[in-house]
DSSP file (Angstrom, degrees, kcal/mol; ACC not computed):
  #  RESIDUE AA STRUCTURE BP1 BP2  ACC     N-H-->O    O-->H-N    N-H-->O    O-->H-N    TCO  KAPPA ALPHA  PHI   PSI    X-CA   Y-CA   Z-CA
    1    1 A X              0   0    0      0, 0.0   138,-0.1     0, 0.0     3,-0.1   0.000 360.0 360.0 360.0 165.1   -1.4   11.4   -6.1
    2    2 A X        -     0   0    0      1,-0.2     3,-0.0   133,-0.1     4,-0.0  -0.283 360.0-152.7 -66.3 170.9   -0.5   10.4   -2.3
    3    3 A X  S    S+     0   0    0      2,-0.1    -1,-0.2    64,-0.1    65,-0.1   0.598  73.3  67.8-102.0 -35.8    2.7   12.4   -1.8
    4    4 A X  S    S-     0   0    0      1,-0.1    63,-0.5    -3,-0.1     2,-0.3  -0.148  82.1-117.9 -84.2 178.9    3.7    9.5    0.9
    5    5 A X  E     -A   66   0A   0     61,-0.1     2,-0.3    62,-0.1    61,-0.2  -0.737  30.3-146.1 -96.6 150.9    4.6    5.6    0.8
    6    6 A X  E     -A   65   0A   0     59,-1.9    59,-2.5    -2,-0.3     2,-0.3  -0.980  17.6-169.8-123.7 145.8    2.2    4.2    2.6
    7    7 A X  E     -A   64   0A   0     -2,-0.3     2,-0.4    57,-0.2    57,-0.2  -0.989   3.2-165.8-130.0 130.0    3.6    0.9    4.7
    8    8 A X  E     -A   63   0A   0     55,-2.5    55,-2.8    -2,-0.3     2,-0.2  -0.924  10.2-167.7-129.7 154.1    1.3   -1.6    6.4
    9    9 A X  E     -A   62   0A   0     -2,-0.4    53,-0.2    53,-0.3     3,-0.1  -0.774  27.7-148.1-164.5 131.2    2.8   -3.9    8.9
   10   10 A X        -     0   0    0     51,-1.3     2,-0.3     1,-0.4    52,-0.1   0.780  50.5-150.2 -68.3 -40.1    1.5   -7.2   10.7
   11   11 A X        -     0   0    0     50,-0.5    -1,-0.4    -3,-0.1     2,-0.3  -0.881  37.2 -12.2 117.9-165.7    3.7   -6.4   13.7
   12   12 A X        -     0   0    0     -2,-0.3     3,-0.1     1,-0.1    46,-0.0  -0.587  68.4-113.1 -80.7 144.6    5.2   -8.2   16.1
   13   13 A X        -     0   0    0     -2,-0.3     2,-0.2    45,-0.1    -1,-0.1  -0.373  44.7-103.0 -62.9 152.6    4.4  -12.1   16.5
   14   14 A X    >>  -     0   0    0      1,-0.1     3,-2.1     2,-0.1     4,-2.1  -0.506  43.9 -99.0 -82.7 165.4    2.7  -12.7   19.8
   15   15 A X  H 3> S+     0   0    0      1,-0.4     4,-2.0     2,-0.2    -1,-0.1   0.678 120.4  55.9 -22.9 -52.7    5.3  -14.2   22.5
   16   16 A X  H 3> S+     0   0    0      1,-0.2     4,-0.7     2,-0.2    -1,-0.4   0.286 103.9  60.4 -97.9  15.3    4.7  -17.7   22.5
   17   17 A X  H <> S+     0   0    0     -3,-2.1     4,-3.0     2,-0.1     5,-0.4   0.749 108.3  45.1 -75.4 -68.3    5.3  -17.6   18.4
   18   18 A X  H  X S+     0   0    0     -4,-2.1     4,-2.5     2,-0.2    -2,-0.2   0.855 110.7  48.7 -61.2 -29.1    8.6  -16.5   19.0
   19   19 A X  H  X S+     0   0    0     -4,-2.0     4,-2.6     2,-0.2     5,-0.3   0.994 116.3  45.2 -65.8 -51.6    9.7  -18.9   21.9
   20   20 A X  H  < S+     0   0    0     -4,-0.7     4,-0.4     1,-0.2    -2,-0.2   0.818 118.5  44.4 -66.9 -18.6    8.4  -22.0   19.8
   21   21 A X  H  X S+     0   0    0     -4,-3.0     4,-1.5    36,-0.2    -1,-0.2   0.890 108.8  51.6 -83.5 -26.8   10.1  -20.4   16.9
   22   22 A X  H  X S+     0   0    0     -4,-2.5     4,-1.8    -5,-0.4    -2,-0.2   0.689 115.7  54.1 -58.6 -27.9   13.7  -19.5   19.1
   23   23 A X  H  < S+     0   0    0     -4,-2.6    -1,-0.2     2,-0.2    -2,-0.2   0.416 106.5  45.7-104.0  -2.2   13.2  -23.5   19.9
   24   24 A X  H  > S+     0   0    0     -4,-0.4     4,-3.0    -5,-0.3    27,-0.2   0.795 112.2  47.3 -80.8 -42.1   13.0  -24.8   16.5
   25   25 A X  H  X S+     0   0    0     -4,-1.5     4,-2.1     1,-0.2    -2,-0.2   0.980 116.8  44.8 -84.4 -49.9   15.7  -23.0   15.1
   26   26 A X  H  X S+     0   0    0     -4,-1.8     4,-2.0     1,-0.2    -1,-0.2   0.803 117.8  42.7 -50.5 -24.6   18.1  -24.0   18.2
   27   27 A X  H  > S+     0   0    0      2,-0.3     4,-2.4     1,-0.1     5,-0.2   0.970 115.3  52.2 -78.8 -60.6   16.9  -27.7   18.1
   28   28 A X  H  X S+     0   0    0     -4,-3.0     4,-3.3     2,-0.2    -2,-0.2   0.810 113.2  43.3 -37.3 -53.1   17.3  -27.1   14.0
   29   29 A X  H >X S+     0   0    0     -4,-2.1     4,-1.2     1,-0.2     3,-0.6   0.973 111.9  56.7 -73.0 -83.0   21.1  -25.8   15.0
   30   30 A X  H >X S+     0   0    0     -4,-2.0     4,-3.0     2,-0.3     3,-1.5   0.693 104.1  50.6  39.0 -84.0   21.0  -29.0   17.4
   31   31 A X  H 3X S+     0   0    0     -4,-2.4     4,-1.0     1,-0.4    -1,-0.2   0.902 115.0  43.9 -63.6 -59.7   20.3  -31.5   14.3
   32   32 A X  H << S+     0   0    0     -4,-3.3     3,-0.4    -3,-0.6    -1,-0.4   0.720 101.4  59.8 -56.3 -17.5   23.3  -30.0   12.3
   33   33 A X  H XX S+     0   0    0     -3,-1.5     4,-2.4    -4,-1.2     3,-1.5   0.773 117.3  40.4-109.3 -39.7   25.6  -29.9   14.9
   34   34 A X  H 3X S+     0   0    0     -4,-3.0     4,-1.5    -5,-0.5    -1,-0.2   0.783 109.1  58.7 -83.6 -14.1   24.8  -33.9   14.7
   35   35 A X  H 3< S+     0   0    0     -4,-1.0     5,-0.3    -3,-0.4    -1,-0.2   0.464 103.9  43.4 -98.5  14.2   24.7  -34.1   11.6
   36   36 A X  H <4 S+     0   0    0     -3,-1.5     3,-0.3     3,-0.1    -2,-0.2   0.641 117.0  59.5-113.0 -15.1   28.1  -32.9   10.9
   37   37 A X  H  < S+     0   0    0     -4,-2.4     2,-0.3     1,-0.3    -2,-0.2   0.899 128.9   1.0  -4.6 -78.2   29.0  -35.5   14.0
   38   38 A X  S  < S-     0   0    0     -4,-1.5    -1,-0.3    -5,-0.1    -2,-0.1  -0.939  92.2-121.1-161.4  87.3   27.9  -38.2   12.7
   39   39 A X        +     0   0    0     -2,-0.3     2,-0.2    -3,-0.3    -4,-0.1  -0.256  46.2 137.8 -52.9 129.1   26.3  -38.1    8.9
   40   40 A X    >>  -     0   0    0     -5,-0.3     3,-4.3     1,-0.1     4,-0.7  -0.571  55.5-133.5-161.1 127.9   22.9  -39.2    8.3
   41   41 A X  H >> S+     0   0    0      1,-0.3     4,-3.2    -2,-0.2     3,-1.9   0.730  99.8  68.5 -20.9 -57.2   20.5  -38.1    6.4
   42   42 A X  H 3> S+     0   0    0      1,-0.3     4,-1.4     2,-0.2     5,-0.4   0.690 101.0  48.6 -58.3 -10.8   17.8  -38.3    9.3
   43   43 A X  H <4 S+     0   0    0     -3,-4.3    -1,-0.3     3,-0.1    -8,-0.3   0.489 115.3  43.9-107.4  10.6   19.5  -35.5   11.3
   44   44 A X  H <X S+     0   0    0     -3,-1.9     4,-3.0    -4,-0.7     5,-0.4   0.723 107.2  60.5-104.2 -52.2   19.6  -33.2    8.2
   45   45 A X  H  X S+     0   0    0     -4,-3.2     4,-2.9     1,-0.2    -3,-0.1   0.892 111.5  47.6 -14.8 -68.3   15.9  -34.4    7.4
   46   46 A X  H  X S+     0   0    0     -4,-1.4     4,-2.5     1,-0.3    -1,-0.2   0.906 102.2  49.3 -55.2 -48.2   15.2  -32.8   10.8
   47   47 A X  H  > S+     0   0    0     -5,-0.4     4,-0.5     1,-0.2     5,-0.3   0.975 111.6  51.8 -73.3 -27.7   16.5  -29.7   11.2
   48   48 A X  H  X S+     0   0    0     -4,-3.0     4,-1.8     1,-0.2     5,-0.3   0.982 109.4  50.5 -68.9 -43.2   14.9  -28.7    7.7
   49   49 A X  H  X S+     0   0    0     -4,-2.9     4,-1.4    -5,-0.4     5,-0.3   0.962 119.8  46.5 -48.8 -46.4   11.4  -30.1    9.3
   50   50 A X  H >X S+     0   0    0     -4,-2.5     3,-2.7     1,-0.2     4,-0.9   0.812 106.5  52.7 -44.5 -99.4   12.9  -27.5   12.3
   51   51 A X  H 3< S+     0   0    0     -4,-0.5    -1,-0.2     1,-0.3    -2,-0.2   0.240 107.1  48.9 -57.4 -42.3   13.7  -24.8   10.3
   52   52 A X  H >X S+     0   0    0     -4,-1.8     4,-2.2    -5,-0.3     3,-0.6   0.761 116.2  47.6 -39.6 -40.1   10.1  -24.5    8.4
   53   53 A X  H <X S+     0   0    0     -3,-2.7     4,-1.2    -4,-1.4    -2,-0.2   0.778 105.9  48.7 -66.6 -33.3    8.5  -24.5   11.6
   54   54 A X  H 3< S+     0   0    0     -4,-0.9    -1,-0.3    -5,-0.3    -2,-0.2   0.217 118.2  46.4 -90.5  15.8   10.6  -22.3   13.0
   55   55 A X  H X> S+     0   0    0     -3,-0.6     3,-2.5    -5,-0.2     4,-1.8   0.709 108.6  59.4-100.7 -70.4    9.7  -19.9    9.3
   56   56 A X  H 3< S+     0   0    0     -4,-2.2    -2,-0.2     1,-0.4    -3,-0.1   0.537 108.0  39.1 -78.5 -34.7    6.5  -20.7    9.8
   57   57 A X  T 3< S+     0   0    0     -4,-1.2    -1,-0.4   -40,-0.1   -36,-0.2  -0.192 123.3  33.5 -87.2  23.0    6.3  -19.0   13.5
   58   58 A X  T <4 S+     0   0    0     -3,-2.5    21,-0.3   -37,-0.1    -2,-0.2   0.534  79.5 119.0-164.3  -3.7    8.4  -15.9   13.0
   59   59 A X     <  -     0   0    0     -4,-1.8     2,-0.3    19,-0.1    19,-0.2  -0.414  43.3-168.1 -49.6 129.7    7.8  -14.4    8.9
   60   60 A X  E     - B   0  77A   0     17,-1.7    17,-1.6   -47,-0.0     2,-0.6  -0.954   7.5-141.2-119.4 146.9    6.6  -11.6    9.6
   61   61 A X  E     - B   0  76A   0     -2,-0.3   -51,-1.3    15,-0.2   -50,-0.5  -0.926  16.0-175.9-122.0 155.3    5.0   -9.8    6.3
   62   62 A X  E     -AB   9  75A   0     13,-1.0    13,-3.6    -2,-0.6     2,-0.5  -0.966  10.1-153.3-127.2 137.9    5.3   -6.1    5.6
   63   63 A X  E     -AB   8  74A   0    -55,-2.8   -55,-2.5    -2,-0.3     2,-0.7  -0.969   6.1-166.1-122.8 135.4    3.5   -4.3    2.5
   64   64 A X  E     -AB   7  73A   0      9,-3.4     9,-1.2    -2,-0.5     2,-0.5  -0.928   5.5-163.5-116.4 137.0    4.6   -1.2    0.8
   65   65 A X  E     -AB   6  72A   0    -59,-2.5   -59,-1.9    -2,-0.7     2,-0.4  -0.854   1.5-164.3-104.6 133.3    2.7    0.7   -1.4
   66   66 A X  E   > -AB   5  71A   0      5,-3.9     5,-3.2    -2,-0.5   -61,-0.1  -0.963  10.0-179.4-107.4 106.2    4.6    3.3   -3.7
   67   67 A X  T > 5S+     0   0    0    -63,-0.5     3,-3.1    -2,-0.4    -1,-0.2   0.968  78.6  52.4 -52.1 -78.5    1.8    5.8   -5.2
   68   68 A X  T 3 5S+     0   0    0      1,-0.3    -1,-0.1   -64,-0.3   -63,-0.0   0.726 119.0  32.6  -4.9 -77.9    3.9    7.8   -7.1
   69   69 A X  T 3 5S-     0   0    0      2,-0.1    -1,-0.3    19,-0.0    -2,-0.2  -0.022 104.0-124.9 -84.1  19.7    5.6    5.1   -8.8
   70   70 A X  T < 5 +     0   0    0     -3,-3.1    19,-1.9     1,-0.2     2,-0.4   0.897  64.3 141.3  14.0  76.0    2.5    2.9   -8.9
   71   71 A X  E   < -BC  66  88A   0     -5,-3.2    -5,-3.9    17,-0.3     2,-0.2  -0.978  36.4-171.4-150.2 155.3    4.4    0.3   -7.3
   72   72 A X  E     -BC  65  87A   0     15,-1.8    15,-2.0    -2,-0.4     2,-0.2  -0.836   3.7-179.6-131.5 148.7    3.9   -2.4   -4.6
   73   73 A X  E     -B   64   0A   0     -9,-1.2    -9,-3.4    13,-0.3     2,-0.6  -0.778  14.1-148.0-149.7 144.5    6.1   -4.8   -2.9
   74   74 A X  E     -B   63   0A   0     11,-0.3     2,-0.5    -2,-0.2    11,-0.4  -0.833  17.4-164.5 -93.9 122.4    5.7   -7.4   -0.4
   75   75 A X  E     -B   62   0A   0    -13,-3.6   -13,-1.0    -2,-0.6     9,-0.3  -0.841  15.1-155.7-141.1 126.5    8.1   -8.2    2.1
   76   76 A X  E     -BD  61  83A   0      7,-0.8     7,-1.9    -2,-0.5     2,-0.4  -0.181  20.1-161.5 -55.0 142.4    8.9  -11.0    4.5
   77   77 A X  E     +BD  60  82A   0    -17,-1.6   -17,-1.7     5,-0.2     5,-0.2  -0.997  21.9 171.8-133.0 130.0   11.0  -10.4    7.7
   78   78 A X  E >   - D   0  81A   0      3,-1.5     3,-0.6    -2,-0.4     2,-0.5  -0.706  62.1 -56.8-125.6  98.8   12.6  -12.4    9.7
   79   79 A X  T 3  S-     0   0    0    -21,-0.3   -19,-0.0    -2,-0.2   -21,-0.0  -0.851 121.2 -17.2  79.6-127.2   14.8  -10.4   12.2
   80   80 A X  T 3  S+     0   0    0     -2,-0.5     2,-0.3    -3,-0.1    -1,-0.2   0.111 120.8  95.5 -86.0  -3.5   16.7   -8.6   11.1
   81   81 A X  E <   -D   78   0A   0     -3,-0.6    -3,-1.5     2,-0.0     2,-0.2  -0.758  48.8-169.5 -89.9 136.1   16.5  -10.3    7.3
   82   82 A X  E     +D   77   0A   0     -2,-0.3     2,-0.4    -5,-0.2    -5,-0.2  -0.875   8.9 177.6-136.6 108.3   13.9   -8.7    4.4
   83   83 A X  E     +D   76   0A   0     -7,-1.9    -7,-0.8    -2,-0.2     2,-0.2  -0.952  26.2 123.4-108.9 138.5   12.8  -10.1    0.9
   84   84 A X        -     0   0    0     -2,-0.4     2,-0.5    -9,-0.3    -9,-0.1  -0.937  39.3-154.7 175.1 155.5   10.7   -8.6   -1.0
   85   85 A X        -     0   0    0    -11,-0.4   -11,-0.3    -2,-0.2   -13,-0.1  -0.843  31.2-114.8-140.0 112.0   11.1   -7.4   -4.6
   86   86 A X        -     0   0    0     -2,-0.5   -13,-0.3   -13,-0.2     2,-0.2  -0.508  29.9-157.3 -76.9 138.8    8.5   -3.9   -6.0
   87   87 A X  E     -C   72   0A   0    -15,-2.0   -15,-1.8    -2,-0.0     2,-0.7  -0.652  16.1-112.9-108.5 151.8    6.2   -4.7   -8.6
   88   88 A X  E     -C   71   0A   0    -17,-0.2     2,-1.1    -2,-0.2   -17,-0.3  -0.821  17.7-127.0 -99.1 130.4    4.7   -2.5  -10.9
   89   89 A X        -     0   0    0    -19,-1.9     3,-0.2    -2,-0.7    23,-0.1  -0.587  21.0-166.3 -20.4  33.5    0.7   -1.5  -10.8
   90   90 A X  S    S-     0   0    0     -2,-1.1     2,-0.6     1,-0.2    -1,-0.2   0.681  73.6 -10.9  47.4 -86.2    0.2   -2.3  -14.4
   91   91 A X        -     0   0    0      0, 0.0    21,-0.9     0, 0.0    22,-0.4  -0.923  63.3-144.7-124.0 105.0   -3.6   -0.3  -14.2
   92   92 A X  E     -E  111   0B   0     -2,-0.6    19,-0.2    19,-0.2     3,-0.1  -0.746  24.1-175.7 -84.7 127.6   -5.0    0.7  -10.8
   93   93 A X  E     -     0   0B   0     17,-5.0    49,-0.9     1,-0.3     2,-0.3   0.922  47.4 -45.8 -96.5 -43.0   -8.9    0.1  -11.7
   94   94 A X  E     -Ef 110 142B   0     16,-1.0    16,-5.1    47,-0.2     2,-0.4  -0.990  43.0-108.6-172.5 159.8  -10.6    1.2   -8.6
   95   95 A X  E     -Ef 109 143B   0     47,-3.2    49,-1.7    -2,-0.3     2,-0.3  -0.899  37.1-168.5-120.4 179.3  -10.9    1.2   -4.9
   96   96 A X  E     -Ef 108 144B   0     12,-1.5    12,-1.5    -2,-0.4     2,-0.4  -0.968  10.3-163.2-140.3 119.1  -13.9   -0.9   -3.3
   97   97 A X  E     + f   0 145B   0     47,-1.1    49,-1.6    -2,-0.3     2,-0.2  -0.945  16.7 170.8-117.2 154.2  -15.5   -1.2    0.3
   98   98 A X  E     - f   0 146B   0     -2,-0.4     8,-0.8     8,-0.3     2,-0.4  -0.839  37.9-116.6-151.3 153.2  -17.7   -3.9    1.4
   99   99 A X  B     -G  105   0B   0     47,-0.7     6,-0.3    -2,-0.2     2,-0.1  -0.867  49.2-138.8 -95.9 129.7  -19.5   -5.4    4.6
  100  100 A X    >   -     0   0    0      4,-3.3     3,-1.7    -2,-0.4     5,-0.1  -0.147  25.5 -95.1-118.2-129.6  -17.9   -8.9    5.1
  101  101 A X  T 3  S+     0   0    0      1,-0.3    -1,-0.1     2,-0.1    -2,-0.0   0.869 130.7  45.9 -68.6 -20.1  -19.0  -12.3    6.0
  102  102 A X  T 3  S-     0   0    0      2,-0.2    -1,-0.3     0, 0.0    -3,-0.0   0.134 119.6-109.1-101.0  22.2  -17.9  -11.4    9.8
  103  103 A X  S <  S+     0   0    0     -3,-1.7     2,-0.3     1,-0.3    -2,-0.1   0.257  82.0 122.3  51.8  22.2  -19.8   -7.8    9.6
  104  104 A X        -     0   0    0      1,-0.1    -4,-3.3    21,-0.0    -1,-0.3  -0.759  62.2-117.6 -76.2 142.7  -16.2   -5.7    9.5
  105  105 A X  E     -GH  99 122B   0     17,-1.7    17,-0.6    -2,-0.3     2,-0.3  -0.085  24.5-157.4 -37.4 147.0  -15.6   -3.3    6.3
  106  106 A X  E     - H   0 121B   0     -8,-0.8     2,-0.8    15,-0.2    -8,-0.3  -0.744   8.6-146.6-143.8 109.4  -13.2   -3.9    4.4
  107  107 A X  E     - H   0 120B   0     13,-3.3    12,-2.5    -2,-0.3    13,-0.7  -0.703  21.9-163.2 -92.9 126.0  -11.2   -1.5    1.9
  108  108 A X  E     -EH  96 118B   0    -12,-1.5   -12,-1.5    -2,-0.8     2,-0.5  -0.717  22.1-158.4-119.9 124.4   -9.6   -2.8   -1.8
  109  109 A X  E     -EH  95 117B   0      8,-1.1     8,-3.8    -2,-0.3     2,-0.6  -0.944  20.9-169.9 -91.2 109.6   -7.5   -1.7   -3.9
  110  110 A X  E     +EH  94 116B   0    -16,-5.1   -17,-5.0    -2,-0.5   -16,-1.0  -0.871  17.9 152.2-113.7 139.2   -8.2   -3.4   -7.1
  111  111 A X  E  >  +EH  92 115B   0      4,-2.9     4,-1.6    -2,-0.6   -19,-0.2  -0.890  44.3  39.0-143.2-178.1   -5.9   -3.1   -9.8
  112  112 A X  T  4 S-     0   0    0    -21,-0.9     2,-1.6    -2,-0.3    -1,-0.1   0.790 119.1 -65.5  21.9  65.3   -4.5   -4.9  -13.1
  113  113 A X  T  4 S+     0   0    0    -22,-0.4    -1,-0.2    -3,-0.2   -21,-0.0   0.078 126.3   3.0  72.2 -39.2   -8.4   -6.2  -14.2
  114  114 A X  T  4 S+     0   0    0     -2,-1.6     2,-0.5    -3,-0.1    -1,-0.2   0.387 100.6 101.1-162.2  25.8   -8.9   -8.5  -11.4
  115  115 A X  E  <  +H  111   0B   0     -4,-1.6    -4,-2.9     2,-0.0     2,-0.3  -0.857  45.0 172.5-115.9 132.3   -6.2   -8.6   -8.8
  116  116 A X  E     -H  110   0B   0     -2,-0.5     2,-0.4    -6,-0.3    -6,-0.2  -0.923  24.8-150.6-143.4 154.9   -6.6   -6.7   -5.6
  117  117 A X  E     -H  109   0B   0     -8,-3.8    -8,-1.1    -2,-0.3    -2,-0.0  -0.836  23.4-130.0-136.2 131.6   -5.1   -5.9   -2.0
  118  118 A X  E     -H  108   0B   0     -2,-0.4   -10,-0.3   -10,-0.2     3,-0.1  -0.345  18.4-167.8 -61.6 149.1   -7.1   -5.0    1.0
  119  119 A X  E    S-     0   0B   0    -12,-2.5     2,-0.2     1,-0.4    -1,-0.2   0.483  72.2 -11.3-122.5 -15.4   -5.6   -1.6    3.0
  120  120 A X  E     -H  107   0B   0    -13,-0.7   -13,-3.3     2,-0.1     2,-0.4  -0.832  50.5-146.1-177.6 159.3   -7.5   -2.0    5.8
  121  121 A X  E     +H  106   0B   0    -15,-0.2     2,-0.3    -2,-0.2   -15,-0.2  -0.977  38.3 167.1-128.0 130.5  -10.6   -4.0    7.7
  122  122 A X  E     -H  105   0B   0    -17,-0.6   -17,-1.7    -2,-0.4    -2,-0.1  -0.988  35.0-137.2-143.0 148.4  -12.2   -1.6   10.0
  123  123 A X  S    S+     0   0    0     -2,-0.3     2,-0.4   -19,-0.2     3,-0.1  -0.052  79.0  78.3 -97.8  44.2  -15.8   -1.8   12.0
  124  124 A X     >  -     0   0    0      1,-0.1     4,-0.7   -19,-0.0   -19,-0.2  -0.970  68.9-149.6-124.2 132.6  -17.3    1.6   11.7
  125  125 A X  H  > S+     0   0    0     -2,-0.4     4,-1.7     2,-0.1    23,-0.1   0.662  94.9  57.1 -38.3 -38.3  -19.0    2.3    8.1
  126  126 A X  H  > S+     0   0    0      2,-0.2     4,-1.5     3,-0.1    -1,-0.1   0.784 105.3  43.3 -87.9 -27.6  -18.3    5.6    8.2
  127  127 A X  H  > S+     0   0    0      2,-0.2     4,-0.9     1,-0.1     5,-0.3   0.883 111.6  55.2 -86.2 -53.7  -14.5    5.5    8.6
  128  128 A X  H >X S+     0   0    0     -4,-0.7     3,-3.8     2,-0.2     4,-2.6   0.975 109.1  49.4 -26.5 -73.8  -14.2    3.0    6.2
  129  129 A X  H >X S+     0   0    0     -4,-1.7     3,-2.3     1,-0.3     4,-2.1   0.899 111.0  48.3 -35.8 -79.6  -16.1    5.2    3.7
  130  130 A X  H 3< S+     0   0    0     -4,-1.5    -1,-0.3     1,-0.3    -2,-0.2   0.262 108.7  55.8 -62.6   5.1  -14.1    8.0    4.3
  131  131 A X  H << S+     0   0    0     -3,-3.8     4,-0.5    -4,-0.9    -1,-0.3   0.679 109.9  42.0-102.0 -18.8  -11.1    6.1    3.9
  132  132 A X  H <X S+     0   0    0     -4,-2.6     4,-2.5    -3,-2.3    -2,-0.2   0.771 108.5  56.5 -95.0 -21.7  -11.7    4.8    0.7
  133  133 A X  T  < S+     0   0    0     -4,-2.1    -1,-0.2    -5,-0.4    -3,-0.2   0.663 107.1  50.4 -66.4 -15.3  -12.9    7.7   -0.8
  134  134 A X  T  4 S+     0   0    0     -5,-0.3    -2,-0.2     2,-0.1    -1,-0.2   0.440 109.5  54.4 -87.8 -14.8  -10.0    9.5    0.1
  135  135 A X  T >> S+     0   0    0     -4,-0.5     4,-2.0     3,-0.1     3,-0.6   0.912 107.3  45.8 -60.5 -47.6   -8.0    6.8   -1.4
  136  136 A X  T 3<>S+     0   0    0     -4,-2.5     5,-2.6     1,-0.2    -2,-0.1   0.324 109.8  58.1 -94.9  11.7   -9.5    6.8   -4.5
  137  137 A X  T 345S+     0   0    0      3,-0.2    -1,-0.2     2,-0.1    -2,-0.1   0.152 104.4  50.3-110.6   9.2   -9.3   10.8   -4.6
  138  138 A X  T <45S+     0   0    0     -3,-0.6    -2,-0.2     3,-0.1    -3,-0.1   0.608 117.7  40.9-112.4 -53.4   -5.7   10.9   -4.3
  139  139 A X  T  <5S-     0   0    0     -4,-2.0    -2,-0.1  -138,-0.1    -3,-0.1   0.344  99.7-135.1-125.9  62.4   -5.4    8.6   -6.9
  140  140 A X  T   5 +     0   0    0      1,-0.2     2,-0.3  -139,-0.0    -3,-0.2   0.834  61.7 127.4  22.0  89.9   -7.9    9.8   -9.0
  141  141 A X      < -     0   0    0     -5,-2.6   -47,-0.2   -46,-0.0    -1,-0.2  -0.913  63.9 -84.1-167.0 144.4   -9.3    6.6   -9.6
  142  142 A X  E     -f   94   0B   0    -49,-0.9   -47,-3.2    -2,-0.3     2,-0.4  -0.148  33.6-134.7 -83.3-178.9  -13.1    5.6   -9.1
  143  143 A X  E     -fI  95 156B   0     13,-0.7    13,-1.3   -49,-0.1     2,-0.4  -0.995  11.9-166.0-125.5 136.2  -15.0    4.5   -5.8
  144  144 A X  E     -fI  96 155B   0    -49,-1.7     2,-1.2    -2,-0.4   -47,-1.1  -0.980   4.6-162.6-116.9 109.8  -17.5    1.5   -5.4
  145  145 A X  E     +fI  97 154B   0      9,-2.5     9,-1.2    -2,-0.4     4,-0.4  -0.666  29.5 150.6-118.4  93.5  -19.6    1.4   -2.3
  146  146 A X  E     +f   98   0B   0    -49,-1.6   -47,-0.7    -2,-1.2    -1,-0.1  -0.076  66.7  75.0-107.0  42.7  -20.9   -2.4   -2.1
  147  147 A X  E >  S+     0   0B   0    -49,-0.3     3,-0.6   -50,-0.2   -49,-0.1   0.603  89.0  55.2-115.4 -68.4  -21.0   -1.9    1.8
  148  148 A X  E 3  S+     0   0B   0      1,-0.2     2,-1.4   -51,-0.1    -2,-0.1   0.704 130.8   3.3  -7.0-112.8  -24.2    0.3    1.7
  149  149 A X  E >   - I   0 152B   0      3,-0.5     3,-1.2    -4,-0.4    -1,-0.2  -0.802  67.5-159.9-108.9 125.4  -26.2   -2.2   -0.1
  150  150 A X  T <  S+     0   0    0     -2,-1.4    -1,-0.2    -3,-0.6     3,-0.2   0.821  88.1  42.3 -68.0 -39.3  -24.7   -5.2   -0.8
  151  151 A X  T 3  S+     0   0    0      1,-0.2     2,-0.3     2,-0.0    -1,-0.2   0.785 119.2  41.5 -66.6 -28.9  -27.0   -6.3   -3.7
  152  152 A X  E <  S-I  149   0B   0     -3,-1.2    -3,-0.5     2,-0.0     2,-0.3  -0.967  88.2-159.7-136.6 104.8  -27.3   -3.0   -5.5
  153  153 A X  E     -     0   0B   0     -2,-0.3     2,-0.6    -3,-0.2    -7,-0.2  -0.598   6.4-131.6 -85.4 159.4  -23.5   -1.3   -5.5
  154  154 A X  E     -I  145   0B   0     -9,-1.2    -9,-2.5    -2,-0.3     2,-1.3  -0.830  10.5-146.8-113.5 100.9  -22.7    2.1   -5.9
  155  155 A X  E     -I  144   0B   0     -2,-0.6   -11,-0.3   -11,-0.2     2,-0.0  -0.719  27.6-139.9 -88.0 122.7  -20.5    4.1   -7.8
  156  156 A X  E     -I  143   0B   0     -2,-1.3   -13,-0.7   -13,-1.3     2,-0.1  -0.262   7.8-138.9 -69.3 119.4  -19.4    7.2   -5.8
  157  157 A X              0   0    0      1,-0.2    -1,-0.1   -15,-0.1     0, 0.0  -0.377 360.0 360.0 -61.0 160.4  -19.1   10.8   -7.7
  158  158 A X              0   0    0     -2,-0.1    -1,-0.2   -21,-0.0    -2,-0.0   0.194 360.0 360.0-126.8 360.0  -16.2   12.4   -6.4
């Protein structure tokens, strides 16, 4: 089995995601400040229409994979805030790579019969290969190479 957690990351939001999102949540802050002013629905309306927008521009998602413990979780960030809750791997069936509609690779993890998560989209063949066969030899698990030829896939000996 991997020894490590493996954690994959979007990253940071680009710039102008975080100003329109710093300017929802202040306008949001705004809209309460008026709506404890002066009650009406319409200024509470708003700041929740803010405050989704301002979600919508600054979730960030993070995934961790636990090997070990055949366990997953996904987790939103926002700042300094993280939810996420690990889920268990029920059956890890196989891992997968494939050429896709935009010619990048792509590698899968497919587990519990038909449920899967990609680990990485990459444009070299060759590193792709060699990442997913080394996935799927750590956790002894088979490998399917539908990138080769896409009509007639391949299961990989290890």
């Amino acid at each position: 089995m991997i020894k490590q957690n493996v954690f994959i990351s979007e990253g940071n939001r680009p710039l102008w995601h975080r100003i329109i999102a710093a300017l929802c949540y202040t306008l949001m802050l705004v809209c309460l400040y008026k709506f404890i002013v002066e009650p009406n629905t319409s200024w509470l309306y708003a700041a929740s229409m803010l405050f989704s927008t301002g979600l919508t521009f600054s979730v960030i998602r993070d995934y961790h994979f636990d090997f070990e413990e055949k366990r997953y979780k996904i987790e939103l960030c926002v700042g300094p805030i993280k939810l996420g809750k690990w889920k268990n791997f029920n059956q890890l069936e196989y891992v997968s790579i494939f050429k896709n509609g935009k010619g990048y690779y792509e590698v899968n993890l497919w587990y519990n019969r038909n449920k899967r998560f990609n680990i990485t989209t990459l444009d070299n063949f060759q590193d792709c290969f060699e990442i997913g066969k080394n996935i799927a030899e750590k956790l002894k698990i088979d490998f399917l190479d539908a990138a080769t030829d896409p009509r007639n896939s391949v299961w990989v000996n290890q």
